[in-house]
C-alpha positions as CSV (number, residue, x, y, z in Angstrom):
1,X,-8.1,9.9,-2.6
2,X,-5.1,8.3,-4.3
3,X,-4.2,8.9,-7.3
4,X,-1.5,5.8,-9.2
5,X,1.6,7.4,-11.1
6,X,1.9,6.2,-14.4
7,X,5.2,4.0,-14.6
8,X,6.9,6.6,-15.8
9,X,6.2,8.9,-13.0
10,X,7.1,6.3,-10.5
11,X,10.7,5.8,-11.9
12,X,11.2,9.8,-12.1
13,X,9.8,10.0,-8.4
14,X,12.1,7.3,-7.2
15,X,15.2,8.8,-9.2
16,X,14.6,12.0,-8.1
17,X,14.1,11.5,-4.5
18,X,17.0,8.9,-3.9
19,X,19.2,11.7,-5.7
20,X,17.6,14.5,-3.0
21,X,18.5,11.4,-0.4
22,X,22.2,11.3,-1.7
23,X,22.8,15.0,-1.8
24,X,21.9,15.3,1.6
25,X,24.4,12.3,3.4
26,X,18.7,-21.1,-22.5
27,X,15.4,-21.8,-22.3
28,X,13.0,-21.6,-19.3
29,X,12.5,-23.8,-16.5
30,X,10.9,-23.6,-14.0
31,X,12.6,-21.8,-10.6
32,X,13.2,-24.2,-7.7
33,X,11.2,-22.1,-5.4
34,X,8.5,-19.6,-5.4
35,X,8.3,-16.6,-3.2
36,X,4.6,-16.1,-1.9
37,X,3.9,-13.0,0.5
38,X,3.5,-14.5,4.1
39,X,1.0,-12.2,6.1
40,X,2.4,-10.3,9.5
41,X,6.4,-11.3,8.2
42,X,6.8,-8.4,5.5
43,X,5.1,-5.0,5.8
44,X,5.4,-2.0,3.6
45,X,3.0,0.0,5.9
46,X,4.5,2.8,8.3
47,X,3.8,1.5,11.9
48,X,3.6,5.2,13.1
49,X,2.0,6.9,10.0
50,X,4.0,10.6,9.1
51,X,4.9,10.7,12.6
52,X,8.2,12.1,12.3
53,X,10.8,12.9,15.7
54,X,9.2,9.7,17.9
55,X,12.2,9.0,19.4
56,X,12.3,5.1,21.3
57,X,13.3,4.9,24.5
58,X,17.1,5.5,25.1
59,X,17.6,7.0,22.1
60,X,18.9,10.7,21.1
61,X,17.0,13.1,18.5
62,X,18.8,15.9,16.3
63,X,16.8,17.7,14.7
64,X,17.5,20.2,11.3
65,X,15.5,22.6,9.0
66,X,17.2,22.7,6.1
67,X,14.3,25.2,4.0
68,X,14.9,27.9,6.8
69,X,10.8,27.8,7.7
70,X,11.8,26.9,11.3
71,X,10.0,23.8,11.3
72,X,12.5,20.5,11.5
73,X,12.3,18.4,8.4
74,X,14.9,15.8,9.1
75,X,15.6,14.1,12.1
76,X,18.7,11.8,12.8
77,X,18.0,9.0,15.7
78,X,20.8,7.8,18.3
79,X,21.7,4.9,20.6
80,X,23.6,3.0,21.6
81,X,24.9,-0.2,19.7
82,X,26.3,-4.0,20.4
83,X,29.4,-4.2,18.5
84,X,29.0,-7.5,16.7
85,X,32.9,-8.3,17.0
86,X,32.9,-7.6,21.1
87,X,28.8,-8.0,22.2
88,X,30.6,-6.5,25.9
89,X,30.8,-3.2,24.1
90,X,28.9,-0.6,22.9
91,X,29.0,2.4,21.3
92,X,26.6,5.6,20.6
93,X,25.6,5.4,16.5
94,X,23.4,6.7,14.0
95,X,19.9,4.1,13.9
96,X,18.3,6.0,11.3
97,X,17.2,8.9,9.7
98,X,14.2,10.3,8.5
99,X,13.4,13.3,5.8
100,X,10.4,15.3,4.9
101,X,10.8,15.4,1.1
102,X,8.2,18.3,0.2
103,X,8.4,19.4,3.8
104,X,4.8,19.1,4.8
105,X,5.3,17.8,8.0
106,X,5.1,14.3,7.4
107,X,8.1,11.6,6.9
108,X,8.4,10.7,3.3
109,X,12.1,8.8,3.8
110,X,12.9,6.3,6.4
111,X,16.7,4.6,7.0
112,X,17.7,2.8,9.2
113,X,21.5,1.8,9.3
114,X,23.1,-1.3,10.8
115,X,26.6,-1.2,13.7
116,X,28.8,-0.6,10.5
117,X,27.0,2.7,9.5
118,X,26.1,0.8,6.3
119,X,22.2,1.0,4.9
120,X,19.9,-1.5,6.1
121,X,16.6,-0.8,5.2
122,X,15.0,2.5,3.2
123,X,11.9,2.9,3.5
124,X,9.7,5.8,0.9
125,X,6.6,7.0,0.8
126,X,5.4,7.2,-3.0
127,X,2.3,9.6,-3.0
128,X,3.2,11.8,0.6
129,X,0.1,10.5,2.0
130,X,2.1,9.2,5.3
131,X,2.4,5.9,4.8
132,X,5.7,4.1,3.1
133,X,4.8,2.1,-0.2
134,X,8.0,0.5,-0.7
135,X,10.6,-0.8,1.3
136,X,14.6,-1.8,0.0
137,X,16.5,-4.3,1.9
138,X,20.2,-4.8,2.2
139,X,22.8,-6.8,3.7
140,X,26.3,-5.1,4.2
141,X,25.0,-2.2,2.6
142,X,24.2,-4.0,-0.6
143,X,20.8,-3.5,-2.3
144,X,19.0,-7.5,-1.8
145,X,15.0,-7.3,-2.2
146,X,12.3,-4.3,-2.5
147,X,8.8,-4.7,-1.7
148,X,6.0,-2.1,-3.4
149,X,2.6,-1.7,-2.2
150,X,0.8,-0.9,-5.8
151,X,-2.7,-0.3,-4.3
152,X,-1.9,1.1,-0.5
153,X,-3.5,-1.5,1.1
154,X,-0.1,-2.0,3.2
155,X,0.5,-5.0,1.7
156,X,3.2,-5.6,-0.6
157,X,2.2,-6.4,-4.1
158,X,5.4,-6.6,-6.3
159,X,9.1,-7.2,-5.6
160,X,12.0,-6.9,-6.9
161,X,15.3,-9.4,-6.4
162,X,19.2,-8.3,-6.6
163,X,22.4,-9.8,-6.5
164,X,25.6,-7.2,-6.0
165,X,22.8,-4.7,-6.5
166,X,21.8,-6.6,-9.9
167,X,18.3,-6.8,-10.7
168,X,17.9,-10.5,-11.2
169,X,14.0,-11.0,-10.6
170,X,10.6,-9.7,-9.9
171,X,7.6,-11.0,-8.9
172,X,3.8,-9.6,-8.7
173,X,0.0,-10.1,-7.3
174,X,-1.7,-8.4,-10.4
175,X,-4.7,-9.2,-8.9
176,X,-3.6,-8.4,-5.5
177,X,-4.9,-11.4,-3.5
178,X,-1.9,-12.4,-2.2
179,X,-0.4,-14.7,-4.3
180,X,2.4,-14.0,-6.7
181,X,1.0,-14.7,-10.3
182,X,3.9,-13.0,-12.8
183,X,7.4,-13.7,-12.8
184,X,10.7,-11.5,-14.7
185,X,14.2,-13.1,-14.9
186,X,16.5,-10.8,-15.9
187,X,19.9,-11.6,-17.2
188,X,23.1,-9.2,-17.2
189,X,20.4,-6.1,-16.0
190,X,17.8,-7.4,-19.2
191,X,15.1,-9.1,-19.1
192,X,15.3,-12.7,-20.0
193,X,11.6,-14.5,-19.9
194,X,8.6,-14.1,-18.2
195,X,6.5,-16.5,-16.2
196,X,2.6,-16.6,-15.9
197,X,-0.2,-18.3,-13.9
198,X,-2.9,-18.5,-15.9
199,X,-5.1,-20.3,-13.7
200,X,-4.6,-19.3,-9.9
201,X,-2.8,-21.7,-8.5
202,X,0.7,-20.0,-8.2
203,X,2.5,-21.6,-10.2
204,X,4.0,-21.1,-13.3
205,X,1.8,-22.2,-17.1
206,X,3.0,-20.0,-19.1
207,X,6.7,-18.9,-20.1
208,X,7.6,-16.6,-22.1
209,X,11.2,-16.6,-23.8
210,X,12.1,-12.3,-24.8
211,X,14.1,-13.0,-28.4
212,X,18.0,-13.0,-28.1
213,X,20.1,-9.7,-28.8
């Protein structure tokens, strides 16, 4: 059975394990456009479930056991890459990289890196059930969009917006049927004003203005 950190337990998890990761390697208006989850096009779920080492076709697995216990507990994946600047060439590079956190046999980090060796998608696994509950985009290694799965359903339910790794908006399904029904716009890092639907039809009824510094 799952059991839901409190939010302060989420942010300490998410600290702490990105920090393991790194050791290792006006007034409202309303916005012009609304982001609605589209089913099948964004996933937080983990299309092989804690299955870590499954190497693809083509590609090259190193393994290492870094608590000694003779068991692997992170695994580096390798193939070989189109380089965008000359699609004639290719060259052997790091696809991603996976870590068993608490080293129970099961993946708890996924990354996956673009031709550049820069970060293009993490994904984590909240709870080390096996299955990843959120998932950070970026775009030439710059931090864009996360999606969190709140009630491991494998659907995301909240996400977060960035610009140069900013935190400019988020957006959540509170009531987790699949349509976004609270908005945050930050400003400079703080929050700004906050957007409600009060009536289900995802869009916006309610502002609410957070008083000036």
């Amino acid at each position: 059975m799952k059991v839901l950190f409190s939010r302060s337990g989420w942010k300490f998890l998410w600290v702490a394990t990105f920090a393991w990761v790194a050791a290792c390697s006006a007034s409202p208006t309303k916005p012009d456009s609304v982001h609605q989850p589209q089913p099948g096009t964004e996933t937080t779920a983990n299309a092989v479930p804690g299955a870590p080492g499954a190497a693809a076709p083509g590609e090259k697995l190193k393994q290492y056991d870094l608590n000694h216990d003779n068991k692997p507990d992170v695994w580096a994946y390798f193939d070989q890459m189109t380089d965008p600047k000359n699609p004639s060439g290719t060259t052997e590079s790091l696809v991603r990289k996976e870590w068993d956190f608490n080293f129970d046999g099961k993946v708890d980090i996924r990354r996956h890196f673009n031709f550049k060796g820069e970060i293009a998608k993490d994904e984590l696994d909240l709870d080390f059930d096996g299955r990843f509950d959120v998932v950070t985009f970026y775009q030439g290694g710059v931090k864009q969009r996360q999606a969190y799965d709140f009630n491991f359903d494998s659907k995301p339910d909240y996400w977060k917006f960035f610009e140069k790794n900013v935190l400019v908006r988020s957006e959540r399904d509170r009531d987790f049927n699949g349509r976004v029904d609270y908005w945050e716009y930050y400003k400079g890092g703080k929050l700004d004003r906050i957007g409600m639907d009060q009536d289900g039809d995802g869009q916006i009824d309610k502002w609410i203005q957070q008083p000036a510094e």
